[in-house]
DRENROMAR-578801 format. One record per atom (N, C-alpha, C, O): residue in three letters; z, y, x. Coordinates in nm, 2 decimals, m for minus. Layout:
% residues N
[atom "ALA",[Z,Y,X]]
...
This chain:
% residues 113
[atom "UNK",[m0.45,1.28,m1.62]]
[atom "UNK",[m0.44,1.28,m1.47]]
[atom "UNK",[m0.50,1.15,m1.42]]
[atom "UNK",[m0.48,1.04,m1.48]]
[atom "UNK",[m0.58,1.15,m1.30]]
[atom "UNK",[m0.62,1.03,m1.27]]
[atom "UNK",[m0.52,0.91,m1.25]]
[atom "UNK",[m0.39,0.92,m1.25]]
[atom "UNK",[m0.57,0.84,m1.23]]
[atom "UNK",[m0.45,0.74,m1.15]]
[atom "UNK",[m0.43,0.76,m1.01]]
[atom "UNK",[m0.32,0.75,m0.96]]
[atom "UNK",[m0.56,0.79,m0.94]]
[atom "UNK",[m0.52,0.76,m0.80]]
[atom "UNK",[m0.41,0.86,m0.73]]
[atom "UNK",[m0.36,0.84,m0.62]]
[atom "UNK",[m0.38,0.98,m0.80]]
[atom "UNK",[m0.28,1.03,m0.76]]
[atom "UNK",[m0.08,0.95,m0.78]]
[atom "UNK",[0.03,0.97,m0.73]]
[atom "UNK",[m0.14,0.83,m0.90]]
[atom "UNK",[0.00,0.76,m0.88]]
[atom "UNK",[0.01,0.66,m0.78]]
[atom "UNK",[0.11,0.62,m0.73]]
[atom "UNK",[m0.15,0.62,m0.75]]
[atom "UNK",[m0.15,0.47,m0.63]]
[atom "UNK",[m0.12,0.60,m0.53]]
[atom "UNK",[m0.04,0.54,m0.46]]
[atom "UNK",[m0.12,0.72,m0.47]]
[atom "UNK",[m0.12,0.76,m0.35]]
[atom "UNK",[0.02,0.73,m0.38]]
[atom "UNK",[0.06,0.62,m0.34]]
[atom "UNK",[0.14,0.83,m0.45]]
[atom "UNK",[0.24,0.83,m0.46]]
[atom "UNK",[0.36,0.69,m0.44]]
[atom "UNK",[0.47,0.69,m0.39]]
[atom "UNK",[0.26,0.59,m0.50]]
[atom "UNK",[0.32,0.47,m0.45]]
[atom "UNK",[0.25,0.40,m0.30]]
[atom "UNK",[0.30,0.31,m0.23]]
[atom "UNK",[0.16,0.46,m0.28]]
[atom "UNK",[0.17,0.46,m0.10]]
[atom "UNK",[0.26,0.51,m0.03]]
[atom "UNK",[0.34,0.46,0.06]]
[atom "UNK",[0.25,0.62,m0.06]]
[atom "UNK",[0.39,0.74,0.05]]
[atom "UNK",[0.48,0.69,0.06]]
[atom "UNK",[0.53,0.67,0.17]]
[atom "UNK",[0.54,0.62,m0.08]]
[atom "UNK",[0.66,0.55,m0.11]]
[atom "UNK",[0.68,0.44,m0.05]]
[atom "UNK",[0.79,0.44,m0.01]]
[atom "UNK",[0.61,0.33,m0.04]]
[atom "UNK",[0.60,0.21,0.03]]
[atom "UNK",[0.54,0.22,0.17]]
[atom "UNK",[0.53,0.10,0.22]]
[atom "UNK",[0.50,0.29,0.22]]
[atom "UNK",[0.43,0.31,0.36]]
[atom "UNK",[0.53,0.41,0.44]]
[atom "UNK",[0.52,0.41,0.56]]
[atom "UNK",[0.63,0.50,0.37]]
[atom "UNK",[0.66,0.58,0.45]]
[atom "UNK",[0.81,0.57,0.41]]
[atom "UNK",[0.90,0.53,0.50]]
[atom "UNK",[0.84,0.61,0.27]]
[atom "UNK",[0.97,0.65,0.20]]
[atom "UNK",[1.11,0.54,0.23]]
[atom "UNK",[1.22,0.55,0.28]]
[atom "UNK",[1.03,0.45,0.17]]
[atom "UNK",[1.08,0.31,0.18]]
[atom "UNK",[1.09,0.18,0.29]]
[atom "UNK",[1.16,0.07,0.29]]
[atom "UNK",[0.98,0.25,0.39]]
[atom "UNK",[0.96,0.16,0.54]]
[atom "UNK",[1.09,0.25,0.61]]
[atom "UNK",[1.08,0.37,0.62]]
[atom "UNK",[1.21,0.19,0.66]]
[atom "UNK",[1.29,0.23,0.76]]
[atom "UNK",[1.21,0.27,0.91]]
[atom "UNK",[1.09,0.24,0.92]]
[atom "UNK",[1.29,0.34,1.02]]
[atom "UNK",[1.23,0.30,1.14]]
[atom "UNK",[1.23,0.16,1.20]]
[atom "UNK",[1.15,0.12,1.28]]
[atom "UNK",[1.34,0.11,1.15]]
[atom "UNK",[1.36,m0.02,1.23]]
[atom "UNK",[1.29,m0.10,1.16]]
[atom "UNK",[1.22,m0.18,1.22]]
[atom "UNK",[1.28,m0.10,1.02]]
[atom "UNK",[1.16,m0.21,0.98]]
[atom "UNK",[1.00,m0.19,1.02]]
[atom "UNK",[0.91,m0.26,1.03]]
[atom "UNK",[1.03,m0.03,1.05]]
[atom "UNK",[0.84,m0.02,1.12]]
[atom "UNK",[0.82,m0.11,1.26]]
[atom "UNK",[0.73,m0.18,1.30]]
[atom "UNK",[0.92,m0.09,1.31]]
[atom "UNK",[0.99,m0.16,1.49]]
[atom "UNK",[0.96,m0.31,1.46]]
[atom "UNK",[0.87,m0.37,1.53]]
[atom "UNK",[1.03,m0.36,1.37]]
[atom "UNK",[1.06,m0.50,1.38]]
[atom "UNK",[0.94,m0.58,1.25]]
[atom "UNK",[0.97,m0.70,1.22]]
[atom "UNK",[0.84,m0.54,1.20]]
[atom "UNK",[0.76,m0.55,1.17]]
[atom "UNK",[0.65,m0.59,1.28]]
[atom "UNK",[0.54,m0.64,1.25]]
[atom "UNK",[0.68,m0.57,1.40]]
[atom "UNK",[0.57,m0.59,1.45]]
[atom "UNK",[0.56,m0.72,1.51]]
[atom "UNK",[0.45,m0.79,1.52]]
[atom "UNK",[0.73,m0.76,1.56]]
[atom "UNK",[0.73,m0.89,1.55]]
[atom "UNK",[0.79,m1.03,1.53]]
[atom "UNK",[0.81,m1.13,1.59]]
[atom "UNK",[0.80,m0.95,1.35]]
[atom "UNK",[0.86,m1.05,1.27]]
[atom "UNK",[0.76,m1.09,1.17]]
[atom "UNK",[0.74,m0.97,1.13]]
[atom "UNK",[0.70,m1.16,1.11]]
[atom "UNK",[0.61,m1.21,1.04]]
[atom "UNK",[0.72,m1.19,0.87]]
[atom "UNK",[0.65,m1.16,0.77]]
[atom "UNK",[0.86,m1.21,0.86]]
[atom "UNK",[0.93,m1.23,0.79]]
[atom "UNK",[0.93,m1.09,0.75]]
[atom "UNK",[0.92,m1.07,0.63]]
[atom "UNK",[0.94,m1.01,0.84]]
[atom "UNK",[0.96,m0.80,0.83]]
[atom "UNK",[0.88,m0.77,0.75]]
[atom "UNK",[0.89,m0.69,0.65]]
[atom "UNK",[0.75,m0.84,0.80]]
[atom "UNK",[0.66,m0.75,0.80]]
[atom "UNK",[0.57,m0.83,0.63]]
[atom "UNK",[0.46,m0.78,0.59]]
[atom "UNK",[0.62,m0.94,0.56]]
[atom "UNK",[0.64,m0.95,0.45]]
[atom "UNK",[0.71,m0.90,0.38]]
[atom "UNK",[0.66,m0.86,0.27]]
[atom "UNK",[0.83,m0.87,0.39]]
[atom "UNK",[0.92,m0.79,0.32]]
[atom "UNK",[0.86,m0.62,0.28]]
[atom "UNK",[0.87,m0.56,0.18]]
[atom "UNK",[0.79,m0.59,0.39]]
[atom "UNK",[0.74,m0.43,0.40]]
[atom "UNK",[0.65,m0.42,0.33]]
[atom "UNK",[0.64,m0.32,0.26]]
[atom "UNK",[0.57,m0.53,0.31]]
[atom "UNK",[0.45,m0.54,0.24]]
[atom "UNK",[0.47,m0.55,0.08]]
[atom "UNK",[0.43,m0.47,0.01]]
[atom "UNK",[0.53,m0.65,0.05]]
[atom "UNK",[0.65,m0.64,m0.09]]
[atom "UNK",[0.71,m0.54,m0.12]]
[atom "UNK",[0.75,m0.53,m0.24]]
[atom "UNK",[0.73,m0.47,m0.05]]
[atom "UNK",[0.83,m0.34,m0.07]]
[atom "UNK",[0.70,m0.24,m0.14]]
[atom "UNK",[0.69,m0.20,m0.26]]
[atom "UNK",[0.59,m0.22,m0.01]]
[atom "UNK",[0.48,m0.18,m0.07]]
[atom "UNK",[0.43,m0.18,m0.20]]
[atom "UNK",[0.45,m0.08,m0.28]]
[atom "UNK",[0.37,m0.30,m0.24]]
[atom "UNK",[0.32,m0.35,m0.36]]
[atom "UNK",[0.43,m0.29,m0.48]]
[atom "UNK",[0.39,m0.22,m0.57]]
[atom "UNK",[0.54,m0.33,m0.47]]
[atom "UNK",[0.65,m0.34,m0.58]]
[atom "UNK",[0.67,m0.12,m0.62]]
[atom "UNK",[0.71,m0.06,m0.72]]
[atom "UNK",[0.62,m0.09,m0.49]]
[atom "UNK",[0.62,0.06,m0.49]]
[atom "UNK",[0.50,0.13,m0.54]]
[atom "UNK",[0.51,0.24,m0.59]]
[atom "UNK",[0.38,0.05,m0.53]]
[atom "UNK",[0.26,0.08,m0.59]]
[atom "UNK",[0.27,0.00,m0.77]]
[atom "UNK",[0.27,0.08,m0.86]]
[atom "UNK",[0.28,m0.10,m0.79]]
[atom "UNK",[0.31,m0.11,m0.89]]
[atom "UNK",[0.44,m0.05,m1.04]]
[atom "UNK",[0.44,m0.06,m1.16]]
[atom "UNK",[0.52,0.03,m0.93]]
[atom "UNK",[0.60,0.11,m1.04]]
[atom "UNK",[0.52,0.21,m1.07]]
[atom "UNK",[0.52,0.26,m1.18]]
[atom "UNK",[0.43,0.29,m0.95]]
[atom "UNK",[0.39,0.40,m0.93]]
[atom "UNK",[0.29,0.39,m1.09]]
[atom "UNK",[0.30,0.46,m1.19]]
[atom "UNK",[0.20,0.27,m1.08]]
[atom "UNK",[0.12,0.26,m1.21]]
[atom "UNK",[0.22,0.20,m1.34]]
[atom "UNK",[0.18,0.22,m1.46]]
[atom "UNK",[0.28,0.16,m1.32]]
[atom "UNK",[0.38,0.12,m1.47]]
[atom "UNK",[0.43,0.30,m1.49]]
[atom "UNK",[0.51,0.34,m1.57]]
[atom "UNK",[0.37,0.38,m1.39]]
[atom "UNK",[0.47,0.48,m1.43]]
[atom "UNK",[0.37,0.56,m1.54]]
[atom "UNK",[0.39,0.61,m1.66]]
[atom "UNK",[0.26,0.56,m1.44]]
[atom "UNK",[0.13,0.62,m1.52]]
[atom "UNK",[0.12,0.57,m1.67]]
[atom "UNK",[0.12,0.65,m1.75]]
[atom "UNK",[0.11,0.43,m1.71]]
[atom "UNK",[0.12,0.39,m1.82]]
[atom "UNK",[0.20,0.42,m1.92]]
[atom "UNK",[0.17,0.42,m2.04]]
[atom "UNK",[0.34,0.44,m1.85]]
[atom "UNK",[0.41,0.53,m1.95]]
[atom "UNK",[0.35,0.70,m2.00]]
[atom "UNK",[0.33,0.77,m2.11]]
[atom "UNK",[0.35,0.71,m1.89]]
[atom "UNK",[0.31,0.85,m1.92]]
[atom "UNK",[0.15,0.90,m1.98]]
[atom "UNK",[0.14,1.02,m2.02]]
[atom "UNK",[0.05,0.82,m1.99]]
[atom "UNK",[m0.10,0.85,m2.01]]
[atom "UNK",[m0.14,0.72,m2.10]]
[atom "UNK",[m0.23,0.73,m2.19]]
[atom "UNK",[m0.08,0.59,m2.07]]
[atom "UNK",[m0.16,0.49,m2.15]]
[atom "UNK",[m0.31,0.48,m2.11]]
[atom "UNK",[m0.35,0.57,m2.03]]
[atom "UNK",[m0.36,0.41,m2.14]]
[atom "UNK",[m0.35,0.26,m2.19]]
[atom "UNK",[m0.28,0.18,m2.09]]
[atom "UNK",[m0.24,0.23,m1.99]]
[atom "UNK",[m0.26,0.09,m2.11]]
[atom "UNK",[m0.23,m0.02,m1.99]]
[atom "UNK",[m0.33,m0.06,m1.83]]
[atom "UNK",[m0.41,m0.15,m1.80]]
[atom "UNK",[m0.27,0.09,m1.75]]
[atom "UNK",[m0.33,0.01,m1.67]]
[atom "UNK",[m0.26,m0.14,m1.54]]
[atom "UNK",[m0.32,m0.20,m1.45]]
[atom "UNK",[m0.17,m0.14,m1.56]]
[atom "UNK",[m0.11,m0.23,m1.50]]
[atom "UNK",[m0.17,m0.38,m1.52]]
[atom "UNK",[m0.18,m0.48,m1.44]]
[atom "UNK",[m0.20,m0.38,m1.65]]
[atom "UNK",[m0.26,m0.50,m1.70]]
[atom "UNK",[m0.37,m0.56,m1.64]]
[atom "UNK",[m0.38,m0.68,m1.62]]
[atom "UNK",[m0.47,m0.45,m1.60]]
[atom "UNK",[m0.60,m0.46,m1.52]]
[atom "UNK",[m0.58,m0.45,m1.34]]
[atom "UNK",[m0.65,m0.50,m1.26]]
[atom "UNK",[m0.45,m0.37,m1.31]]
[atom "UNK",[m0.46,m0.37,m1.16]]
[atom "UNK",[m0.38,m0.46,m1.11]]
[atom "UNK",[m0.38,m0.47,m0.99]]
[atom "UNK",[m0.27,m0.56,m1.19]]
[atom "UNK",[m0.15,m0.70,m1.15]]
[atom "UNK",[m0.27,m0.80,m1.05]]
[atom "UNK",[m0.25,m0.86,m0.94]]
[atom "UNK",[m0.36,m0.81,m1.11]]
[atom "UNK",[m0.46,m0.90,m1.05]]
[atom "UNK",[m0.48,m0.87,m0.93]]
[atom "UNK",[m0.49,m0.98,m0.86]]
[atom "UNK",[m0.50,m0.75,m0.86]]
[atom "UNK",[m0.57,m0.72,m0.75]]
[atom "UNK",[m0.42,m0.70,m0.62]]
[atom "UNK",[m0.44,m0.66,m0.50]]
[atom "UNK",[m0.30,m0.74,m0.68]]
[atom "UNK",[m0.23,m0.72,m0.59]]
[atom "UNK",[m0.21,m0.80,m0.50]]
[atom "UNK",[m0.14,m0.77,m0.40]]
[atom "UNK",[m0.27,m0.94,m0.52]]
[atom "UNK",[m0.23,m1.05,m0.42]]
[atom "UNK",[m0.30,m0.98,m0.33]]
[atom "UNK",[m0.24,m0.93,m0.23]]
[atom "UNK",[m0.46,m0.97,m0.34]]
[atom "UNK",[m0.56,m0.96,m0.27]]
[atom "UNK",[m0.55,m0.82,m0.15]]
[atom "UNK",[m0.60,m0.80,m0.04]]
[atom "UNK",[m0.46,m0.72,m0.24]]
[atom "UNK",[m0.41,m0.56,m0.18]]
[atom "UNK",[m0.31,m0.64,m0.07]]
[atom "UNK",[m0.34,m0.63,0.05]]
[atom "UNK",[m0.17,m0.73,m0.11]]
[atom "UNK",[m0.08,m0.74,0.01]]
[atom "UNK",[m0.16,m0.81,0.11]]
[atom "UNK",[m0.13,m0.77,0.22]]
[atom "UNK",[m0.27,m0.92,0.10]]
[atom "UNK",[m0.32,m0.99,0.23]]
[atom "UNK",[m0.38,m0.92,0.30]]
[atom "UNK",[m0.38,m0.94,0.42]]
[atom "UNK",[m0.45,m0.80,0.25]]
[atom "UNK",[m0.49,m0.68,0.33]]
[atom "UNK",[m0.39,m0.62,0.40]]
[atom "UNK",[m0.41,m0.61,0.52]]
[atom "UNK",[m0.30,m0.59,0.35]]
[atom "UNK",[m0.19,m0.47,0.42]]
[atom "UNK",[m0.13,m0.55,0.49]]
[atom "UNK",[m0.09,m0.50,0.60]]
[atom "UNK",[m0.11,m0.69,0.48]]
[atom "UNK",[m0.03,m0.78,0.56]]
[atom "UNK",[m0.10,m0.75,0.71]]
[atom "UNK",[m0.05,m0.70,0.81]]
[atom "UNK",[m0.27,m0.83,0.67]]
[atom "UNK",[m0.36,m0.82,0.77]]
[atom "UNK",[m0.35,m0.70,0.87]]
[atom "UNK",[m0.29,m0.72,0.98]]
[atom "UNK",[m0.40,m0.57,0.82]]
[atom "UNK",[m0.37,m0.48,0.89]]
[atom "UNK",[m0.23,m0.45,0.96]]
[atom "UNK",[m0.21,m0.41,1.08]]
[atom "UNK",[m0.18,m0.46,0.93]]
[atom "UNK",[m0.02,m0.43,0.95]]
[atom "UNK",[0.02,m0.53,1.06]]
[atom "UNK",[0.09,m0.48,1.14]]
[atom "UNK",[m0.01,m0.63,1.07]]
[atom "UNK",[m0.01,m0.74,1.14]]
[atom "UNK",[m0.08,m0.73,1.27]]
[atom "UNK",[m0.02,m0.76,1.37]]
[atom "UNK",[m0.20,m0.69,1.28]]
[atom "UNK",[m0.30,m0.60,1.36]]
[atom "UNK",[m0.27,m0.54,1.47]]
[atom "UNK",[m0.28,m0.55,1.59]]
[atom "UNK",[m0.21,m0.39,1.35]]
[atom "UNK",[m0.24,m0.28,1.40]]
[atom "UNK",[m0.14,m0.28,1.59]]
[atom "UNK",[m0.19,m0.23,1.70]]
[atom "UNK",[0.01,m0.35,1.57]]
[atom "UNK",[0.03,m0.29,1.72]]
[atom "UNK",[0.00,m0.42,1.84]]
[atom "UNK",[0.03,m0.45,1.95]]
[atom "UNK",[m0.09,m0.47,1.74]]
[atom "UNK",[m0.20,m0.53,1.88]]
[atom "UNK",[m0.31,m0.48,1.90]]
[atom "UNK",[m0.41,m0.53,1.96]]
[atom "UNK",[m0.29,m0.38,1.87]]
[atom "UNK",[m0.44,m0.27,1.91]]
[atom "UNK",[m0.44,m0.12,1.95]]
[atom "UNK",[m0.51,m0.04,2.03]]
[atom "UNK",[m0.27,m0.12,1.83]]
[atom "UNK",[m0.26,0.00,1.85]]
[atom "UNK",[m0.25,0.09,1.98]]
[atom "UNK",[m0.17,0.03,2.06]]
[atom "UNK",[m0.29,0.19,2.03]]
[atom "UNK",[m0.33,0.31,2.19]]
[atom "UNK",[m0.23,0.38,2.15]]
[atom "UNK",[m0.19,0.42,2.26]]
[atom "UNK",[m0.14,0.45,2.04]]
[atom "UNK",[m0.05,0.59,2.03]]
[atom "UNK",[m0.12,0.66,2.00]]
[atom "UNK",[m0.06,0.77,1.99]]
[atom "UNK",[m0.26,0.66,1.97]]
[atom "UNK",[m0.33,0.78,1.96]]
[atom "UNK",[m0.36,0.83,1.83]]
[atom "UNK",[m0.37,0.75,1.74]]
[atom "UNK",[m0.38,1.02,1.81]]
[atom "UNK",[m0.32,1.00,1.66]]
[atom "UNK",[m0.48,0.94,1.57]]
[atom "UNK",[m0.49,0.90,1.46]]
[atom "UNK",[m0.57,0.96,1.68]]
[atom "UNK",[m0.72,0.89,1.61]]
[atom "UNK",[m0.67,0.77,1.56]]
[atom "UNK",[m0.66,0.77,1.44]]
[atom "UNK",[m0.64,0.66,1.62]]
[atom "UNK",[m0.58,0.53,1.55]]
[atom "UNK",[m0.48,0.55,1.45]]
[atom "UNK",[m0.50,0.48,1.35]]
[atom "UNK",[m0.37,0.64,1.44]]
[atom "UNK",[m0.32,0.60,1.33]]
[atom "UNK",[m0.39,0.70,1.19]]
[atom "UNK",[m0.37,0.67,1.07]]
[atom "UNK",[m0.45,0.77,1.22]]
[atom "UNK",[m0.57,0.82,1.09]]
[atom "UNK",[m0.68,0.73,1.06]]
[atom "UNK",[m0.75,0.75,0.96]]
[atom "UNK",[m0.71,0.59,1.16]]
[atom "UNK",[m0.80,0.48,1.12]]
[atom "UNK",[m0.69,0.41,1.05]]
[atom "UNK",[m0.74,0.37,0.95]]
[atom "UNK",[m0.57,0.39,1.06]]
[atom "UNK",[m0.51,0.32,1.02]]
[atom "UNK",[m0.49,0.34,0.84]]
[atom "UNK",[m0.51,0.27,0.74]]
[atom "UNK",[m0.47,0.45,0.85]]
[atom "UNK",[m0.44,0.50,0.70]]
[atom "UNK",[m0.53,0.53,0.62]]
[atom "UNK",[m0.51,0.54,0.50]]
[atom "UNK",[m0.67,0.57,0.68]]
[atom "UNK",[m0.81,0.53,0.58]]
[atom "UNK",[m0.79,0.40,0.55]]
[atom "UNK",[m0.78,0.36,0.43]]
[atom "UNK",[m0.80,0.32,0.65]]
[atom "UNK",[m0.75,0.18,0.59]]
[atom "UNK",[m0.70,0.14,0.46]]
[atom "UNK",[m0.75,0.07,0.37]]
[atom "UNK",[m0.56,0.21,0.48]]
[atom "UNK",[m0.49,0.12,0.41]]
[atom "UNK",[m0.54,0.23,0.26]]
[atom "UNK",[m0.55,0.19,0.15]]
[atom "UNK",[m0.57,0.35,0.29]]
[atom "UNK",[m0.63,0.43,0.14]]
[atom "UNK",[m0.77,0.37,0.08]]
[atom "UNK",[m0.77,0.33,m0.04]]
[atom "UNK",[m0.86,0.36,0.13]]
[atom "UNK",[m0.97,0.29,0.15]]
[atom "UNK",[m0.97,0.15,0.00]]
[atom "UNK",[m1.06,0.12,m0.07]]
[atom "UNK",[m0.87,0.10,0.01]]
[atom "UNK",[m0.80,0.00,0.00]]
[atom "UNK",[m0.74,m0.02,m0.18]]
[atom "UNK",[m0.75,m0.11,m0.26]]
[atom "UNK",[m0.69,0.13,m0.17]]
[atom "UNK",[m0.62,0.18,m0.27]]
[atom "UNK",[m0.78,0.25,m0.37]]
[atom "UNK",[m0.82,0.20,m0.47]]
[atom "UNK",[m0.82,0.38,m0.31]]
[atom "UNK",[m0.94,0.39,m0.39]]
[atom "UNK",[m1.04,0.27,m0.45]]
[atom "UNK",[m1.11,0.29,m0.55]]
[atom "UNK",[m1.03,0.14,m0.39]]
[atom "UNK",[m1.13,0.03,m0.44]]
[atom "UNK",[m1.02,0.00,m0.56]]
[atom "UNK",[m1.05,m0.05,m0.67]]
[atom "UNK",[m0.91,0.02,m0.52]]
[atom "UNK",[m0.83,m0.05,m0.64]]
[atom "UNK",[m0.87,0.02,m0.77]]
[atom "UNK",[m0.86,m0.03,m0.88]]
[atom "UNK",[m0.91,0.17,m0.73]]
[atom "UNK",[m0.90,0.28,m0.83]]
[atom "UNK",[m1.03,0.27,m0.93]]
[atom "UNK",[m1.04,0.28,m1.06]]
[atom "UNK",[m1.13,0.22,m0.80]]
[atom "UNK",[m1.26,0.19,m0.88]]
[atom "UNK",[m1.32,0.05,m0.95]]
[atom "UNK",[m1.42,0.03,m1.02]]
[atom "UNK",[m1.19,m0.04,m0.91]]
[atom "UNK",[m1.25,m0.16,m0.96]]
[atom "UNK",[m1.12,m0.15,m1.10]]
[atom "UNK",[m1.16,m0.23,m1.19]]
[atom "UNK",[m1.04,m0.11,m1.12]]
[atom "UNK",[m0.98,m0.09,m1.26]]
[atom "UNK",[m0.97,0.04,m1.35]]
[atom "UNK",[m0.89,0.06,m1.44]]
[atom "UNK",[m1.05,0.10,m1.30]]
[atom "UNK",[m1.08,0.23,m1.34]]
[atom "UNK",[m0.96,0.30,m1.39]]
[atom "UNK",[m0.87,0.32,m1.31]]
[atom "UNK",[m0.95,0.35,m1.55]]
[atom "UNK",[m0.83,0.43,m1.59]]
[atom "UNK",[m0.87,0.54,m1.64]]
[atom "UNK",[m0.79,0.63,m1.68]]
């Protein structure tokens, strides 16, 4: 099975499963929140691939641990952004989430699996 169906699974999980309402709320203007959410994120993408590894091998966690700094300053960025821009509209939050997938596929393609 590819991987990128575990980085999606650890998106859902960290973008949706795992973000409260009030941490989506208070994320926007807490810098502290909105690290936590992002941590939350990563730590939800990263089991998602420790999971694949169990299950299919080889190690890909070994090759994608590197790219997570560079994944949270992204999602921070965006996330940080988004409700200074955000309109309500559902066009923006479907830019929003190419984004943050966008993101995830580079991850897919720069440590393959």
């Amino acid at each position: 099975m590819d991987p990128m169906f575990f980085l999606l699974l650890g998106h859902i999980a960290g973008d949706y499963a795992l973000q409260s309402d009030k941490m989506a709320a208070a994320k926007a203007n807490s810098l502290k929140i909105l690290a936590l959410h992002v941590t939350i994120y990563l730590v939800s993408l990263g089991t998602a691939v420790l999971i694949y590894d169990q299950i299919y091998g080889p190690p890909l966690f070994r090759s994608a641990w590197p790219w997570f700094l560079p994944l949270f300053a992204l999602h921070f960025i965006q996330d940080y952004l988004k409700p200074r821009f955000y309109n309500h509209s559902r066009q923006f939050y479907y830019l929003d989430q190419v984004f943050h997938l966008a993101a995830l596929f580079a991850l897919r393609i720069i440590v393959g699996g």
